[in-house]
N, C-alpha and C positions, 0 to 999 in steps of 0.2 A: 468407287471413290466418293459417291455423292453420299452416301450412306454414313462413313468416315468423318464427312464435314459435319455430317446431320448430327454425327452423337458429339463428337467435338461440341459444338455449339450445345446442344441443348445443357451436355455435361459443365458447360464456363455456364449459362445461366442457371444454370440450380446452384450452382457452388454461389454466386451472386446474391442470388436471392436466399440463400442461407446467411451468409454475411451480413446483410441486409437487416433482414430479420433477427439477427442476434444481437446487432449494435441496435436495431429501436428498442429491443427490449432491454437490454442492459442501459442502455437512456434512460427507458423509462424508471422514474423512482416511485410511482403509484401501485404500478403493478409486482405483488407480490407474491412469492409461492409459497404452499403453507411449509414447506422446510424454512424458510427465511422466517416465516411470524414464529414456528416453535425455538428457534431459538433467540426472537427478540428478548427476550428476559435476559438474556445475558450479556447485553448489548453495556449497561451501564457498569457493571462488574469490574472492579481495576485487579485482574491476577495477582496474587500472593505467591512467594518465593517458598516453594517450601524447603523447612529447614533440613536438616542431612543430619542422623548421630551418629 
């Protein structure tokens, strides 16, 4: 039974500190990944409708 509590617990704090860890980074606005900088180029772009014949 103590074994049971042991993974219980430890499994609620990884899930925690995953959470944790995903909201400072998604916070964070400095830190970037290079998938975000290759497609900063297309950041100012206003989409075009295209036409149908």
């Amino acid at each position: 039974m103590k074994v049971l509590l042991l993974t219980v617990f430890l499994s609620l704090l990884l899930a925690a500190l995953f959470l944790l860890f995903f909201l400072l980074e998604r916070r964070g606005k400095t830190l970037t990944s290079p998938e975000q900088d290759a497609l900063r180029p297309f950041d100012n772009e206003t989409p075009i409708a295209a036409s149908r014949k």
